[in-house]
N, C-alpha and C positions, 0 to 999 in steps of 0.2 A: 061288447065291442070296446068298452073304456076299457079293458083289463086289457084285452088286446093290444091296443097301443101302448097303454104303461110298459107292457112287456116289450114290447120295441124298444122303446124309449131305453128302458133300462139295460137291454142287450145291446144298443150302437153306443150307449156310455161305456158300459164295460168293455167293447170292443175298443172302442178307442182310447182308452184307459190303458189297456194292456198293450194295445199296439204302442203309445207312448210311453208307457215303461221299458215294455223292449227297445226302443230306440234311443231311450237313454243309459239302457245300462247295457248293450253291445257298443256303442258307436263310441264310447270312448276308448274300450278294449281295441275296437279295431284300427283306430286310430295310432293308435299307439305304433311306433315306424321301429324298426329291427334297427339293431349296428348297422346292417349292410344298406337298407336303406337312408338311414343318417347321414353316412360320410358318402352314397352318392350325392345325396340332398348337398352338402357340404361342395363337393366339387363342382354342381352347378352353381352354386353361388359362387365360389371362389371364381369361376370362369366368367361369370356377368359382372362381377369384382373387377378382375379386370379391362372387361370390356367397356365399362363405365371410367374408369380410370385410365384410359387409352382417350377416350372421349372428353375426358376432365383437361386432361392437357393440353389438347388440341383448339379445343374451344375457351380454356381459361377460367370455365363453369365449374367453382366449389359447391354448388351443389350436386353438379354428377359426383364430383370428389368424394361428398357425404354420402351420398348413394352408393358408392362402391365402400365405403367403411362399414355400412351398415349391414350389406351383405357379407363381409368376410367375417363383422361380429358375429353374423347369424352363424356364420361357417364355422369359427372355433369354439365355438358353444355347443355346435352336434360335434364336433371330433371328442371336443372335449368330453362330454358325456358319452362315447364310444372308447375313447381312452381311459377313462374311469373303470367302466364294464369290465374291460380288456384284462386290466391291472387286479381288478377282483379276482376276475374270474381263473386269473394264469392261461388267458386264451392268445399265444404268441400270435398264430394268426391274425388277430382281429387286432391286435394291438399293431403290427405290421403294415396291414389295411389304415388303420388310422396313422404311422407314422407317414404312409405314400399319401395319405391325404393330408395331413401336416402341411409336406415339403411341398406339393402343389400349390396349398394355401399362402406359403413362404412366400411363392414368385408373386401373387394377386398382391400381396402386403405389399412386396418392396413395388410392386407398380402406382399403387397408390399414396404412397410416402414419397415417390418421386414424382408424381401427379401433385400434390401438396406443395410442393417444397417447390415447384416451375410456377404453380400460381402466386403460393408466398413473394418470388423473387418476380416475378414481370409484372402483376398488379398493380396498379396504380390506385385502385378504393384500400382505404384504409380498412376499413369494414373484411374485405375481402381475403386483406393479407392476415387479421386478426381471426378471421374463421380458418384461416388455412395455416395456421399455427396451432390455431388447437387443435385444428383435423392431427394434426402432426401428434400433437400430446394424446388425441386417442388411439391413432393408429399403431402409437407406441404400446399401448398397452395390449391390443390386440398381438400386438408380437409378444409379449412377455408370455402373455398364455399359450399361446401356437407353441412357443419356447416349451414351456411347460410340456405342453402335449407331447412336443417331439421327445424330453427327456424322460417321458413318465411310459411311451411306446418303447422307448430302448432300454428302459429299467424290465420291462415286460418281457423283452426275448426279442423285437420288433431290430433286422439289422438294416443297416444302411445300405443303397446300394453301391456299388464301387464306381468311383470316381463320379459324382453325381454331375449330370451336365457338363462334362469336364470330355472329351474328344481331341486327341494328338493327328497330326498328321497320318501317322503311322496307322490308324485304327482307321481312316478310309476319310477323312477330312479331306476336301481337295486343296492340292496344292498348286500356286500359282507360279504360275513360269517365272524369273527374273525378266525383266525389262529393262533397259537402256535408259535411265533419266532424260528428262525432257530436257531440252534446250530454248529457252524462252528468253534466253538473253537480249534478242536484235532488238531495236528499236521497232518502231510499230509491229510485231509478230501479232499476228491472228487472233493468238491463244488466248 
């Protein structure tokens, strides 16, 4: 009956011996995120990027401020490493995919730089305006690389769209009637 047990003993060690080796050497395989999943990852951040940064200004909170820098770093770090692949690989596609994720990125930056730069200017703690300066100096840097990405996607085959964010009248923009200037001249008027 001793041997019996031994033999358990020794097949639940080895079960779970192997069960933990397979768990360590698939789950980091699987873990591992594709291009396509990267620069989605990428666009949710850049979108909480902003949403943080919408929040930063309104309430004067450098720290949402840091919070949306952190995530737009996250974010040009997976473009960036999807724009590398891209660039290897000669995959215009994918290089493309990372320039529209770029230029998304673009808008979340400059909402944060101008989230920065309203708490720099209306703060009144020193402290405050000295974090939201340097937010400034890393947010900058975060643009140089985004930069990067975007000129290393269009070195790739990655084209621009036309006329990016840019809508004429003519292309279905509405247009407002002329009005008649107010007249606010009388003395006690309403207005």
């Amino acid at each position: 009956m001793k041997n019996l047990n031994f033999s358990k003993r020794h097949f639940l060690i080895a079960l779970f011996s192997g069960l933990l080796a397979i768990t360590f050497l698939i789950t980091p395989a699987m873990s591992e995120m594709t291009p396509e999943q990267k620069l989605a990852k990428a666009k949710e951040l850049a979108a909480e990027a902003s949403a943080l940064a919408a929040q930063a200004k309104e309430t004067g909170d450098i720290t949402l401020a840091q919070q949306a820098k952190d995530k737009a770093n996250e974010a040009v770090q997976l473009i960036s490493e999807v724009t590398v692949t891209a660039q290897e690989t000669g995959n215009t596609e994918l290089a493309q995919a990372a320039y529209d994720a770029s230029m998304e990125l673009s808008i979340s930056i400059t909402e944060i730089k101008g989230a920065a730069e309203y708490i720099a200017q209306t703060s009144t703690d020193s402290d405050t305006v000295d974090a939201a300066n340097n937010l400034l100096g890393d947010i900058g840097n975060i643009q140089d690389l985004n930069s990067t990405n975007i000129e290393l996607a269009l070195d790739t085959g990655a084209v621009p769209g036309e006329a990016e964010a840019y809508e004429t009248a003519e292309e279905g923009a509405p247009v407002v009637a002329d009005e008649p200037p107010m007249d606010d001249s009388d003395v006690g008027s309403p207005v």
